[in-house]
N, C-alpha and C positions, 0 to 999 in steps of 0.2 A: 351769537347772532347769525341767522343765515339769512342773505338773501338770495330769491330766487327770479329769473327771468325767461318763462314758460310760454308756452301755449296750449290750447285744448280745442277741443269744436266746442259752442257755445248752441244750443238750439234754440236760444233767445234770439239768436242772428245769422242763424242757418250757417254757420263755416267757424275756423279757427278763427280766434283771436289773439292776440297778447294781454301779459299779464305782468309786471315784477309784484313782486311780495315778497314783505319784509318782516318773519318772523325770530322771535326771541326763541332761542334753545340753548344757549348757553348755560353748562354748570356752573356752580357757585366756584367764581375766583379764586376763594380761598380757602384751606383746610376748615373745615368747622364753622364757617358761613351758611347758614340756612338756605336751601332752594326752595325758591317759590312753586309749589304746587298749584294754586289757583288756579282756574281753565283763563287762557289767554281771552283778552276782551277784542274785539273787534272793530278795526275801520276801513270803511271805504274809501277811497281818496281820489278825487276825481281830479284831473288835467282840464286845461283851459283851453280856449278855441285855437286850432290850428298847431295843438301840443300833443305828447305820445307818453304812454305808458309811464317808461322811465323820468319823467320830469320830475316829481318830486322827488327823489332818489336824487339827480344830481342837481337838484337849485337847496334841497335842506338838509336837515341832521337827521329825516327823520331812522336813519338805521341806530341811531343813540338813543331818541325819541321811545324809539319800540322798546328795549330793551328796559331804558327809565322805568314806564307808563304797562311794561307789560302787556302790552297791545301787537296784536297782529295786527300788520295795515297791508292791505290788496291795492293795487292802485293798475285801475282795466285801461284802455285803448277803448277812447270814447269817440273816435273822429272828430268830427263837425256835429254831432250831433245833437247836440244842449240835453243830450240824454233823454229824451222822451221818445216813444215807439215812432218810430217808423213806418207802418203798415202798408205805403207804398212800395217801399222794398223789401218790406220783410224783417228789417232790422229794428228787432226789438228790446231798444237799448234801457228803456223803463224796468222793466222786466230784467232784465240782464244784472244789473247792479244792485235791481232791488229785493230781488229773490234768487235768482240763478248761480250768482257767485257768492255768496255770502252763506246758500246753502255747499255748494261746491268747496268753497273754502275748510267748512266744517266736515265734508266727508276725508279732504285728504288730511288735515291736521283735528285730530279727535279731542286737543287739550284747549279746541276755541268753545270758549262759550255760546251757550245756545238762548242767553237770558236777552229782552230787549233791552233793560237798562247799560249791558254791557256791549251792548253795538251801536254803534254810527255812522256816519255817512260825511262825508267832510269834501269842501273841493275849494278851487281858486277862480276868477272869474264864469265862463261859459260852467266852469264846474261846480262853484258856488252857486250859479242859480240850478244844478242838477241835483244840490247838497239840498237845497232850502226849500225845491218843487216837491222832488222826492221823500225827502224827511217827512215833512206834511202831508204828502200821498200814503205814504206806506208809511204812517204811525206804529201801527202794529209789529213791524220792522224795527225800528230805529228810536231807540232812547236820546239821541242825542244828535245835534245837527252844528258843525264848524264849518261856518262859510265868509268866506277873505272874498275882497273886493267882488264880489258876486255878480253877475251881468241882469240883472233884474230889469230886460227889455220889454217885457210884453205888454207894457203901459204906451209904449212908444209904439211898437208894430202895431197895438190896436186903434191907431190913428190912420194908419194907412189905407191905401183903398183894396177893395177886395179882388179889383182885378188891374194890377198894376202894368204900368206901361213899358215896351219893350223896352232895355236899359243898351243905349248904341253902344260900339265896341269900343273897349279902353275906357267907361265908365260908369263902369259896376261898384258899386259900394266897398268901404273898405274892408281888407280882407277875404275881400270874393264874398262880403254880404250884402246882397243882392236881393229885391225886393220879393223874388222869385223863393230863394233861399230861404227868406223868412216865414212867405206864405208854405213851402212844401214841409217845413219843421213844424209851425206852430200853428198851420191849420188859416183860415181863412178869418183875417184881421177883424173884423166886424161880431166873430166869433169869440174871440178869445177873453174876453172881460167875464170873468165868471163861470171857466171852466177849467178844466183840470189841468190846462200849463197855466193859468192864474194863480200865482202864490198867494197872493191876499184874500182870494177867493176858497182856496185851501184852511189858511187859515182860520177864515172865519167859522166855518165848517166844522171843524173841530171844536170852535169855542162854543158854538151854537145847539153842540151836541153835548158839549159835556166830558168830549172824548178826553183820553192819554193823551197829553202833548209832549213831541219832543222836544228834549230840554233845546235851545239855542243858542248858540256866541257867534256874533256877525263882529264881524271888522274892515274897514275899508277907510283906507288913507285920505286924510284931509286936502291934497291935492291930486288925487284920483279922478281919472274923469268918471268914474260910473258913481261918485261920492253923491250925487243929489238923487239917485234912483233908490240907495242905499238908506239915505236918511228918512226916505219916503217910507219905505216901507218900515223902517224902524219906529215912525210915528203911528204908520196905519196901526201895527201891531198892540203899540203902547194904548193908542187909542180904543181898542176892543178889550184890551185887559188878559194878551198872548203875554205873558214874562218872559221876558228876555237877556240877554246880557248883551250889549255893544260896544261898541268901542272905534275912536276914528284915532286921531293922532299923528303926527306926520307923518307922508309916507304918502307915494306913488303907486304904479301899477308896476311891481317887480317885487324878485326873488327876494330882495333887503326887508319887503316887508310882512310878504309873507312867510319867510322862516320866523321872523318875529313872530309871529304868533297864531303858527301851528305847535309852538312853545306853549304860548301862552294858553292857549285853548287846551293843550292837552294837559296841562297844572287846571285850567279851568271844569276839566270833566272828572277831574281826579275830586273836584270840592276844596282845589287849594284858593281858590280866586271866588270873591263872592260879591 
């Protein structure tokens, strides 16, 4: 197993960025044990709001995981983001995760698979909704879609007003999210219902067309606060006839439950869980 923690220029986002990645290359442990030649499969794994590269790395197994599953996993430096373009500043982080490193990924390791059933995209909250916007963006990308307590806000921002009132000092939204914040990410709240940071709107899209969908496993703890956004869209989806797999079960917004099942989902992608 190696893991690596890099950086490169990124021209999705005009400068360097960071990267860990956690690739299998280990020999067979034992005399006369078969090595797996298969091209490695692919995931992306996104960190959650106000987290950094290395976070999955040390809240789970997944350097066991890889080696298991056979899977390369890149895991970027998404800031604040929620992963969608930037074009105020330039930082084009849609772009970046959805095409840019995933191709980058395959030039430096030549044995990752280039097939879409063998890639995905996977994250943890703000990353989950980057896993489940994206996934359904870039179908064409991404065979498969792992997203834990997912932040699946933009039901909520599209309630907001389009020109939101100065926020006095010392009471700004939690986390530095701020009405301002939301409107320069996801575009101007009146907007957002039926465009392309609309997941539901994504998905329907795809159903409506006919298209490849990526497969999904959504999970999010039954004492979670993002659990009722969660469940929302797990109906909207049921209700259009998107196939899914979900899952609640006890469990918080934390590392106990998301190593739980970035387990589970990657036994889930493999076809052990059905």
């Amino acid at each position: 197993m190696a893991v690596f923690q890099f950086s490169f220029y990124s021209t999705s986002l005009s400068r360097s960025t960071d990267v860990t990645a956690v690739v299998p290359a280990e020999a067979p442990m034992f005399p006369g044990m078969p090595e797996n030649k298969e091209p490695l499969k692919l995931l992306v794994l996104l960190h959650g709001y106000s987290g950094a590269h290395y976070d999955w790395l040390r809240g789970t197994t997944i350097e066991q995981l890889a080696s298991m599953h056979h899977i390369a996993i890149f895991c970027p430096s998404g800031e604040n983001s929620f992963y969608v373009d930037d074009n105020i500043r330039g930082a084009l982080y849609e772009q970046y995760i959805a095409k840019e490193l995933p191709a980058f990924a395959r030039r430096v390791f030549s044995n990752i698979s280039d097939k879409r059933e063998d890639t995905f995209i996977g994250g943890l909250s703000m990353g989950g909704y980057g896993a489940i916007r994206n996934g359904f963006k870039h179908a064409d990308t991404f065979g498969g879609i792992l997203a834990f307590s997912s932040a699946l806000i933009t039901d909520g921002i599209s309630q907001m007003p389009d020109e939101p009132q100065p926020t006095p000092p010392g009471q700004g939204g939690g986390m530095g999210m701020s009405p301002s914040y939301f409107i320069h990410t996801f575009g101007k709240p009146s907007k957002i219902m039926g465009s392309d940071v609309d997941p539901k709107a994504l998905a329907k899209k795809l159903v409506d067309e006919g298209a490849e969908k990526p497969r999904l496993y959504m999970a999010c703890g039954a004492e979670d606060f993002l659990i009722e956004s969660n469940r929302d869209l797990h109906k909207y989806l049921t209700d259009i006839g998107y196939e899914h797999y979900y899952v609640e079960g006890h469990g918080t917004h934390s590392w106990e439950y998301w190593g739980e099942h970035i387990v589970k989902s990657l036994d889930w992608a493999d076809g052990k869980l059905q």
